[in-house]
TORKE-775062 format. One line per 2 residues: number of its first residue (from 1); their letters; for each residue y, x, z of C-alpha. Coordinates in steps of 0.1 Angstrom, whole numbers, always signed. Example, Ala and Ser with C-alpha at 12.3 -4.5 7.8 and 13.67 -1.06 7.14 Angstrom:
2
1> AS> -45 +123 +78  -11 +137 +71
***
This chain:
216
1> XX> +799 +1321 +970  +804 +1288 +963
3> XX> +795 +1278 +922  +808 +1256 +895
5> XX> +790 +1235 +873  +789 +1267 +852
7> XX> +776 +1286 +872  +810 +1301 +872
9> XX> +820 +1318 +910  +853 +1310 +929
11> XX> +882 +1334 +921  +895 +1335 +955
13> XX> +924 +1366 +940  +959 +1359 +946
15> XX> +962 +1375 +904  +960 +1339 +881
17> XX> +933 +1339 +854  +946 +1348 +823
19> XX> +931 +1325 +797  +953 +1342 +767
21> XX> +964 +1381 +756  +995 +1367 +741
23> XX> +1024 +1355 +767  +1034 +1328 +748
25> XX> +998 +1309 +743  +994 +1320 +783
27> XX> +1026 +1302 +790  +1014 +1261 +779
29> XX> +985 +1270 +799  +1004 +1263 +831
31> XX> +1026 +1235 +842  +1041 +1221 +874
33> XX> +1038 +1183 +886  +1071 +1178 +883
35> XX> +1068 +1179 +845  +1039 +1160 +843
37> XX> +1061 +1128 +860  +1094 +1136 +839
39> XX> +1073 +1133 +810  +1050 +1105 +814
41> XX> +1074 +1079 +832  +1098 +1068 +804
43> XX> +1063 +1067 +785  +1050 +1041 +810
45> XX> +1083 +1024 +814  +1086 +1023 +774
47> XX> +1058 +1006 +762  +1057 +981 +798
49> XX> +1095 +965 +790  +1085 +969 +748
51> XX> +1057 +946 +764  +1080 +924 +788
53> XX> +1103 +924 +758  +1080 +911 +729
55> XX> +1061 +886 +745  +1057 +860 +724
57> XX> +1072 +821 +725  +1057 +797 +748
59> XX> +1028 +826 +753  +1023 +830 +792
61> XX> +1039 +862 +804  +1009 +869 +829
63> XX> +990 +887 +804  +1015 +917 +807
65> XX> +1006 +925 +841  +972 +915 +835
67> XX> +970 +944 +805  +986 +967 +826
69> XX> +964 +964 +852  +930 +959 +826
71> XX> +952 +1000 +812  +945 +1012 +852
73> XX> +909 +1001 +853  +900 +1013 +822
75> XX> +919 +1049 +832  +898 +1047 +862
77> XX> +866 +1052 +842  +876 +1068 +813
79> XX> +886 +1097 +837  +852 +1095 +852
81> XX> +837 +1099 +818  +860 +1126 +807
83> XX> +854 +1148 +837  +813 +1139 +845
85> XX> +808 +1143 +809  +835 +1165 +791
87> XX> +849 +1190 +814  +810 +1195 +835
89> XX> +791 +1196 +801  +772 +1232 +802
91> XX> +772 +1247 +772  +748 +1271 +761
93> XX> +769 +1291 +736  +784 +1321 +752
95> XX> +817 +1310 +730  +815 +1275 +735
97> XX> +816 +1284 +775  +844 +1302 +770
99> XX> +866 +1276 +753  +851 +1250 +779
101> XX> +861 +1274 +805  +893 +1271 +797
103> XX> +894 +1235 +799  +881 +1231 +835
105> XX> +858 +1258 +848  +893 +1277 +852
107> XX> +904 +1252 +879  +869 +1253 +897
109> XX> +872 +1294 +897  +910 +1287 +909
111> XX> +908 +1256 +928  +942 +1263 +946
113> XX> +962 +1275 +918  +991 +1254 +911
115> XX> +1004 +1250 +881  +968 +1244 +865
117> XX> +962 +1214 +888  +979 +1190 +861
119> XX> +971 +1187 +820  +992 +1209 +804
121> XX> +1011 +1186 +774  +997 +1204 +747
123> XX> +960 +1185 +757  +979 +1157 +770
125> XX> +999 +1142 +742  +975 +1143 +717
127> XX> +954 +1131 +741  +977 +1100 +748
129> XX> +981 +1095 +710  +947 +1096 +704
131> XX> +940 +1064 +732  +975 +1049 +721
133> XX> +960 +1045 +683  +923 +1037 +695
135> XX> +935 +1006 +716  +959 +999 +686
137> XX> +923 +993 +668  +903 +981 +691
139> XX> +928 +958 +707  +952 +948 +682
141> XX> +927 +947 +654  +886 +940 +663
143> XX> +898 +917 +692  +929 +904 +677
145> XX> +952 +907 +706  +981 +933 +694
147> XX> +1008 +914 +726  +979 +931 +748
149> XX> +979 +969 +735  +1011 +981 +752
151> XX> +1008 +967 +785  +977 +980 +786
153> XX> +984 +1015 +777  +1010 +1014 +798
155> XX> +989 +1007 +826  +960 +1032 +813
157> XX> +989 +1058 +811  +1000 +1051 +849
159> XX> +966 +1056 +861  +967 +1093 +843
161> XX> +1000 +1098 +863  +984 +1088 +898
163> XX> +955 +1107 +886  +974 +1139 +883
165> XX> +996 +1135 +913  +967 +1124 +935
167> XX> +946 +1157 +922  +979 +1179 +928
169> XX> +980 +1164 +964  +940 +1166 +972
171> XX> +948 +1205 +967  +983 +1213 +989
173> XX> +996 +1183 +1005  +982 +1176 +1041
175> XX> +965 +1141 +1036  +954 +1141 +1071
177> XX> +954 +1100 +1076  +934 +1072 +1062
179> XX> +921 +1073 +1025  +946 +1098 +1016
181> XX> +928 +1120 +1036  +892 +1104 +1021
183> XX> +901 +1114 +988  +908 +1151 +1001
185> XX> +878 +1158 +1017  +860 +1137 +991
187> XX> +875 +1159 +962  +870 +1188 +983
189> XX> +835 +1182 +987  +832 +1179 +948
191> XX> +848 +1218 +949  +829 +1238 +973
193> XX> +798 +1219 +981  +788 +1189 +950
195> XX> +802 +1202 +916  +774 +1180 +895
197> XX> +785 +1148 +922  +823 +1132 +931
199> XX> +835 +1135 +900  +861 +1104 +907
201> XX> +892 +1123 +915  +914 +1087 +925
203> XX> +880 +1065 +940  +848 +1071 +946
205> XX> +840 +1041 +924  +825 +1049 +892
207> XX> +802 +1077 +916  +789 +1045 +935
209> XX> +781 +1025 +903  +764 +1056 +880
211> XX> +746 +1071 +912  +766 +1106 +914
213> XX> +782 +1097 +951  +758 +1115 +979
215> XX> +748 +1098 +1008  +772 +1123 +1031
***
């Protein structure tokens, strides 16, 4: 049988993982796509027209879609990082598998499961917080360029939303043309055949440049 990072074999059982006893912890555990764009949108839309909105007099306007699209790039490699580094670490703690197992080695035992193809909201807002506040300091204050931190969480927050809708898709839409259908096999590949290689789940990019894309 196929393996995860983890060492952790593919559930291929119709019955879902439970990753909780209790209902109601099992329950923000799963969430559907839909949810994922209801919430996130008037996020993005929010802090890109607060942007639009605040630019200051006689500044030039480009740098609002120049931060948004500086937010996508950045998303591009800070989901790279996240999932090469965070979700694939291998713990040798017997508990500290367990809690990362819950995390991510659920989805590679349940690759096909759907409503744990997307973060749940109880990772992903605190998450969101967490980047909104570091590019508050890092931005607004080290490089002193506070105009540039919403456009570019908004556009670091859009590339989470194409993330998640992109990894949803990879797993049960059809893809069967072009680069949609690229990024399939290329996630798949990641799944059942490299689960220490492809870790970019939107390009192959950030695999090309720190050596993790195979030659096939």
């Amino acid at each position: 049988m196929a393996r995860t990072s983890n060492t952790l074999e593919i559930n291929h059982s119709d019955v879902t993982i439970r990753l909780f006893k209790s209902d109601f912890l099992e329950f923000f555990t799963h969430i559907s796509p839909v949810a994922v764009v209801i919430i996130w949108t008037p996020v993005i839309l929010f802090f890109l027209i607060r942007a639009v909105m605040s630019i200051p007099e006689g500044a030039p306007w480009l740098y609002v879609p120049a931060g948004f699209l500086v937010g996508v790039f950045v998303w591009t490699l800070m989901e790279y990082v996240i999932h090469r580094f965070v979700f694939h670490y291998d713990p040798k703690s017997e508990r500290v598998q367990k809690i990362w197992f819950m995390f991510h080695g659920v989805h590679h035992a349940q690759p096909q499961l759907k409503t744990r193809l997307v973060m749940p909201p109880v990772l992903s807002i605190p998450l969101a917080i967490l980047f909104y506040f570091l590019y508050r300091f890092v931005i607004g204050q080290l490089l002193g360029a506070p105009q540039w931190v919403d456009p570019v969480f908004s556009g670091f927050m859009f590339g989470y939303l194409v993330y998640d809708i992109t990894h949803y898709a990879t797993h049960h839409f059809p893809m069967r043309n072009g680069v949609l259908k690229y990024l399939k096999r290329y996630h798949m590949m990641h799944h059942f055949k490299t689960p220490r290689e492809r870790f970019g789940g939107c390009s192959p990019l950030w695999d090309s440049v720190f050596g993790t894309k195979p030659a096939d």
